[in-house]
C-alpha positions as CSV (number, residue, x, y, z in Angstrom):
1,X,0.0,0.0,0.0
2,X,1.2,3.4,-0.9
3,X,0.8,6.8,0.3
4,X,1.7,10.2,-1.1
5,X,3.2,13.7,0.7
6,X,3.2,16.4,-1.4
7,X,5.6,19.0,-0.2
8,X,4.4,22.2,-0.5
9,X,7.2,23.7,-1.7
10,X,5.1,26.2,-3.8
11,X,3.9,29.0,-1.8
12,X,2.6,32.1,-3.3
13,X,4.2,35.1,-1.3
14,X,1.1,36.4,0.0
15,X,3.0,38.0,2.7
16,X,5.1,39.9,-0.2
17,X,2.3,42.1,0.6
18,X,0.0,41.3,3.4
19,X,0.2,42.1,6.9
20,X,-2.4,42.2,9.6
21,X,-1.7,43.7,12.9
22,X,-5.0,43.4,15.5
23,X,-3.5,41.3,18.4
24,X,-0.5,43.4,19.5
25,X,-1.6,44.8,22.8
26,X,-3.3,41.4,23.8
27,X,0.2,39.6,23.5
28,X,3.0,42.3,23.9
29,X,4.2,40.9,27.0
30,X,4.8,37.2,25.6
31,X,6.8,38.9,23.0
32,X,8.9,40.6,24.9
33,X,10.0,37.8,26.3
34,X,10.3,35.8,23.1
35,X,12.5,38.5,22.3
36,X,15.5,37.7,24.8
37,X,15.3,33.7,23.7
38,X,18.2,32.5,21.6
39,X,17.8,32.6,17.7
40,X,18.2,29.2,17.3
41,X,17.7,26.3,19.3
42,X,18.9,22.7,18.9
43,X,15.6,20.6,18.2
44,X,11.9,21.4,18.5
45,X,12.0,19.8,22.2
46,X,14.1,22.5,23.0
47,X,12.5,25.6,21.6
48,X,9.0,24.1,23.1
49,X,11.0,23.4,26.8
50,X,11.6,27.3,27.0
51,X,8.3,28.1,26.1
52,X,6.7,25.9,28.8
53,X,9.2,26.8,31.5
54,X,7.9,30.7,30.7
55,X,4.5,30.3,29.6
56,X,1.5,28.5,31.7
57,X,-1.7,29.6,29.2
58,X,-2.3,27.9,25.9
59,X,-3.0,30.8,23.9
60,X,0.2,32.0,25.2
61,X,2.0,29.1,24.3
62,X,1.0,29.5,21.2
63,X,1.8,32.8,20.4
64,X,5.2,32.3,21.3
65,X,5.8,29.3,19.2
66,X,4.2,31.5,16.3
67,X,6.7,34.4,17.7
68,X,9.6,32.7,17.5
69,X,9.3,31.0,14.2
70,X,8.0,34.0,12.5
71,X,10.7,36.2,14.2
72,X,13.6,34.1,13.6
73,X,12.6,31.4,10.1
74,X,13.8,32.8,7.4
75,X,11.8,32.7,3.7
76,X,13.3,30.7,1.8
77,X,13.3,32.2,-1.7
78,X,15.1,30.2,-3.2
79,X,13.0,27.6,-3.1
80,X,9.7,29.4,-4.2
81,X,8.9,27.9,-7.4
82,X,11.2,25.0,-7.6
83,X,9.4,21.6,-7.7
84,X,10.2,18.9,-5.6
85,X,9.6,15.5,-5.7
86,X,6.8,14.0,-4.0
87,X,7.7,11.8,-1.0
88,X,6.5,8.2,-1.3
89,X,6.1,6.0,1.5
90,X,4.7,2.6,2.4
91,X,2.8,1.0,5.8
92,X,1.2,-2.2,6.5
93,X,-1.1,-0.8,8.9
94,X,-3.1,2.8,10.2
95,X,-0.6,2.7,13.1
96,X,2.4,2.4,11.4
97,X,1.1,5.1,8.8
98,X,0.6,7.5,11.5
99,X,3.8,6.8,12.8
100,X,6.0,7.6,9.5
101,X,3.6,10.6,9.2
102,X,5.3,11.8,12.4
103,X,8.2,11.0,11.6
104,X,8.2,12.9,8.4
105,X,6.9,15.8,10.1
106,X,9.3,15.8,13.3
107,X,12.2,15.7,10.5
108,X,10.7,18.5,8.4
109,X,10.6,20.9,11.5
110,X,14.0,19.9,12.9
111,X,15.4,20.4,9.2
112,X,13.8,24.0,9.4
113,X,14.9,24.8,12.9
114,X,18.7,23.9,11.8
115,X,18.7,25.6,8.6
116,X,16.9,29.0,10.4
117,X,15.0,28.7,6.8
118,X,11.5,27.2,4.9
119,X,8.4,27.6,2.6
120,X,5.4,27.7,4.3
121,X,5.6,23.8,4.5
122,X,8.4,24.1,6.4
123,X,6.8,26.8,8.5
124,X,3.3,25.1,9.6
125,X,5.1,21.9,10.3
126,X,7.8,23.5,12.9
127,X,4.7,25.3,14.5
128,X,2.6,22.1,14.8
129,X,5.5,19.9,15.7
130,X,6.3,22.7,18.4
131,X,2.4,23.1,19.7
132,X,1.7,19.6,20.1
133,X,5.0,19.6,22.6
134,X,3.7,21.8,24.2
135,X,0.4,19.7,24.7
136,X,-1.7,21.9,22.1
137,X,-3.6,20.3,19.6
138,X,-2.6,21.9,16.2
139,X,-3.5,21.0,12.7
140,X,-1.8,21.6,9.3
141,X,-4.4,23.4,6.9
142,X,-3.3,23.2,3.2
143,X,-5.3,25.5,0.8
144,X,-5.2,28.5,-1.5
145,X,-4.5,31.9,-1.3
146,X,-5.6,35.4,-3.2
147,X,-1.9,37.2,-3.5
148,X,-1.8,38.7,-7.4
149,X,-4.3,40.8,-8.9
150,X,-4.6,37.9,-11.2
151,X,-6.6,35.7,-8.5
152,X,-9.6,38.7,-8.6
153,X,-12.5,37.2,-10.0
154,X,-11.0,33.6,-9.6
155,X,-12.4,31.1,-7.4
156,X,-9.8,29.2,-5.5
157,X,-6.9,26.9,-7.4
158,X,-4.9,24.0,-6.6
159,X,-3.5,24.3,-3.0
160,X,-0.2,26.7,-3.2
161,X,0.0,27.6,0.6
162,X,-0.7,25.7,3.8
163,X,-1.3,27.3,7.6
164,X,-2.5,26.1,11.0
165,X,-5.4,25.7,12.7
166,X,-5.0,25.0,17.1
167,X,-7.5,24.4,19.7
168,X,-7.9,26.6,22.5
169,X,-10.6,25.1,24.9
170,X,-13.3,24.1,22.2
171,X,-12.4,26.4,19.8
172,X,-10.3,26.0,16.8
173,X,-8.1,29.5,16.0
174,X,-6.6,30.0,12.3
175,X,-3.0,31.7,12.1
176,X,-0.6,31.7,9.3
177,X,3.4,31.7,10.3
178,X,4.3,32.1,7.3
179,X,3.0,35.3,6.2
180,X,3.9,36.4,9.6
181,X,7.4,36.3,9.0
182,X,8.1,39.0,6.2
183,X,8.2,40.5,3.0
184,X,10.3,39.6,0.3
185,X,11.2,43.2,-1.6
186,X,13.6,44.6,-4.0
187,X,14.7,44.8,-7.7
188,X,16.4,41.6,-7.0
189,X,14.0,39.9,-4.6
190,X,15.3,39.1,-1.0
191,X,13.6,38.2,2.4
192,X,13.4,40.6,4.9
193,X,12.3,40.1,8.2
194,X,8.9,42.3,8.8
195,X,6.5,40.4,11.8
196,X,2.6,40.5,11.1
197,X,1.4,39.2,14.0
198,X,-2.5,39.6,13.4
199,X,-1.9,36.3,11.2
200,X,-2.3,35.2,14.7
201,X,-6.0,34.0,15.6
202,X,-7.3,36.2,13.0
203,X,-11.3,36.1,12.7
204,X,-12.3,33.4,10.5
205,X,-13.7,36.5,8.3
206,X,-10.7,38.3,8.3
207,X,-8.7,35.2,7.6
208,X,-10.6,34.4,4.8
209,X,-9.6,37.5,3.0
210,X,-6.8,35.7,2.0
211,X,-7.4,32.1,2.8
212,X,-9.1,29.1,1.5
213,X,-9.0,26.0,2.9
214,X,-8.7,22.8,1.1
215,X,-11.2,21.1,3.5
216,X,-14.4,23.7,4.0
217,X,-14.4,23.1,7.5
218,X,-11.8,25.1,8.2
219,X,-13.0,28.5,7.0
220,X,-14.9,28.6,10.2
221,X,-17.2,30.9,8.9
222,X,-19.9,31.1,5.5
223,X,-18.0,31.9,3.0
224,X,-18.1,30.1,-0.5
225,X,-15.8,30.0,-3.2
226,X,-17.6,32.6,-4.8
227,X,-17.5,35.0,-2.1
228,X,-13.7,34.3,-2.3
229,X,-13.5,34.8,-6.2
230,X,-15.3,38.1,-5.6
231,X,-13.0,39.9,-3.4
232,X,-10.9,43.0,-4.0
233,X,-7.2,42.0,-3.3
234,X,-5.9,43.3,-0.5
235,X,-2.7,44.4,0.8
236,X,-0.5,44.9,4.3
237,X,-1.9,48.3,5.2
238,X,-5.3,47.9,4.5
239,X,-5.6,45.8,8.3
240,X,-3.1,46.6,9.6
241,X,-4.2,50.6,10.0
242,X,-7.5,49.5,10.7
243,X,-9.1,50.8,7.6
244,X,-11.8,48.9,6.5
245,X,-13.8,49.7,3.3
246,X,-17.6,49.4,3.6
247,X,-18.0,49.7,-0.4
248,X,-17.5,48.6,-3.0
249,X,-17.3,44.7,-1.7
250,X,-16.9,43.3,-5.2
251,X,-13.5,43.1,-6.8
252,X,-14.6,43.5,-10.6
253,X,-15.3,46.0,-12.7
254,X,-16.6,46.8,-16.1
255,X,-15.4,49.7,-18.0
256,X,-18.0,52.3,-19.5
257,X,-17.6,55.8,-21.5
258,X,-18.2,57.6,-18.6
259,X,-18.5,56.9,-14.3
260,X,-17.3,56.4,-11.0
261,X,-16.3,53.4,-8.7
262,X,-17.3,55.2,-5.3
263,X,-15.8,54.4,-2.0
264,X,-16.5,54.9,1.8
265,X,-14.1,53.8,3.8
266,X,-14.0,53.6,7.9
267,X,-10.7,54.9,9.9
268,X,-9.3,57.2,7.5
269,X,-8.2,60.1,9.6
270,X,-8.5,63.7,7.7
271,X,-4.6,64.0,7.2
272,X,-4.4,60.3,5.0
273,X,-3.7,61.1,1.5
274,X,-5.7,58.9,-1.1
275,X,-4.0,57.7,-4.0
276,X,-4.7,55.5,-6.9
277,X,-3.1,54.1,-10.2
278,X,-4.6,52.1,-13.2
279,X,-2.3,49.7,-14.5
280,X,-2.3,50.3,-18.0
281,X,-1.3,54.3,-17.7
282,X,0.8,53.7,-14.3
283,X,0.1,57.1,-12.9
284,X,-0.6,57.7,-9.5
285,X,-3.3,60.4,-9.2
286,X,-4.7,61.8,-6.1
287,X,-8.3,61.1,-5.0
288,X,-10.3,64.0,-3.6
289,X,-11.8,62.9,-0.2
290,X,-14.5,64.0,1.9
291,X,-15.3,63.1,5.3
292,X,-18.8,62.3,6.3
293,X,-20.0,61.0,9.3
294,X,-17.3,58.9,10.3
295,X,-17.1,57.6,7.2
296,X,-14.0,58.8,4.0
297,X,-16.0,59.1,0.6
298,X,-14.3,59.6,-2.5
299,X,-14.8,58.5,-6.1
300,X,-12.0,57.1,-8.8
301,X,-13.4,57.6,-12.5
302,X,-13.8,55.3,-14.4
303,X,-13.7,55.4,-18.6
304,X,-12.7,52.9,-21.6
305,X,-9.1,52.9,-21.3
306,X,-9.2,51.7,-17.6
307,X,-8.6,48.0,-18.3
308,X,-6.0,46.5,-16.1
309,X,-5.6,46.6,-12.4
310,X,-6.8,49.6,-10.1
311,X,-4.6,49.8,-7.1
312,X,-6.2,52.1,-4.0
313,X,-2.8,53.7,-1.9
314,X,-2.9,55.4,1.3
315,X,-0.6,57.3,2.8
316,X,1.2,56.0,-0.3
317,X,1.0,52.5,0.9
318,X,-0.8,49.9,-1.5
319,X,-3.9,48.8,0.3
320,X,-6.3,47.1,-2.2
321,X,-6.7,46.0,-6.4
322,X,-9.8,45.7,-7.8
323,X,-9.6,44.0,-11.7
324,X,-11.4,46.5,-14.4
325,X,-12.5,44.1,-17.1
326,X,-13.6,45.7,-20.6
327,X,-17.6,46.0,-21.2
């Protein structure tokens, strides 16, 4: 009898520009002390041994497993896009599956912890190998994820990303290490370090901006594909500055002679500077703004030539794409 792995190698760098930011306050204190631990540690036992000795809470637990790594794992760039072979195993019997399962996974996370490096493959498997040392149940959650303005309007793909899912109490939490961990910028891309730490028991709404599992049951929320295929892409700053735009919802567009795609927009404070850019002229023009009721209104026109990819910038800081189809 055989089984197959698939690595999964191929991660689409979602966090090249995503980055959520909600849980700071609650969990500033287990950072700070994740701060002073080494940055690197022998073997899984010995990352999750200093987390126990420091930390009595689950939750906590967690969030300093998902510390560390993201803090201290690099992206392995390298390896985005290269295929790897599938690994190919046999068993005689459920036990003995489980048991090679483990054992793949135990030597997946300790190759990650030694190398400092991974692909999000590498990434959920340290954290689950980590959090079920420390007596947390943790699951790996393979899926897809929106991260080019070439997924608007798409339902999701074959899988190109996988994140965790652990229990606290009777409830399952969703948090993504990997996208965590950085941002890959530059002419010639490299990793740099750049910690998002509301990929951290995000709501299952939030989560889903971005995220879509495999296995339904783990959106932990309504959502449909379609509702996925719909949405605008969105970027770092768009959560992590709190703004949150109350319309449009859809991510498509159709271009006409004439008109407006009109916005209203929560948390933008009356100094933020609106920006936007179509792709196919690439020049950033400014958006006149209005303030109403606690609300940011303003309107990006809309004619014939604007096929391509609208991007929205605040602050002049990329926060969401909508895809402008031709009528």
């Amino acid at each position: 009898m055989k089984n197959i792995t698939k690595t999964f190698n191929i991660c689409l760098l979602l966090f090249l520009f995503l980055g959520f930011s909600a849980n700071a306050q609650d969990y500033a204190k287990v950072d700070n002390v994740v701060k002073t631990y080494p940055k690197s540690f022998s073997s899984p036992d010995k990352l999750a041994d200093q987390i126990a000795k420091d930390f009595t809470r689950d939750d906590e637990k967690a969030r300093a497993a998902f510390t560390w790594i993201a803090t201290n794992i690099r992206y392995d760039y390298a390896a985005y896009g290269v295929n790897e072979r599938p690994v190919a195993y046999s068993f005689r019997t459920e036990q003995e599956k489980i048991a090679k399962e483990k054992a793949m996974k135990t030597d997946l996370a300790q190759k990650t912890l030694k190398s400092k490096k991974g692909v999000c493959q590498g990434y959920s498997t340290l954290f689950l190998v980590v959090a079920e040392k420390l007596g947390l149940e943790s699951e790996i959650i393979p899926g897809s994820s929106k991260s080019h303005p070439a997924h608007i309007g798409k339902a999701p793909g074959a899988s190109d990303h996988a994140w965790n899912a652990v229990k606290m109490g009777s409830e399952w939490k969703l948090l993504d290490v990997t996208f965590a961990a950085g941002t890959v910028t530059g002419a010639k891309p490299e990793f740099v370090f750049k910690f998002n730490d509301s990929y951290f028991f995000s709501d299952p709404d939030t989560f889903f901006l971005n995220h879509f599992p495999d296995d339904k049951k783990w959106l932990l929320t309504n959502k449909t594909e379609e509702d996925f295929a719909n949405l605008p892409l969105y970027y770092g700053d768009y959560l992590m500055k709190g703004y949150k735009f109350v319309s449009p919802q859809a991510g498509t567009f159709k271009t006409a002679p004439s008109g407006f795609i009109e916005f209203k927009v929560k948390n933008l404070r009356p100094e933020d500077k609106v920006h936007y850019a179509f792709s196919r002229d690439r020049i950033i023009k400014e958006a006149a703004v209005q303030q109403k009721g606690g609300l940011t209104a303003f309107a990006i026109p809309l004619n014939n030539s604007s096929v391509g990819t609208l991007t929205v910038y605040i602050n002049q800081k990329s926060v969401a794409s909508y895809k402008i189809n031709k009528a």
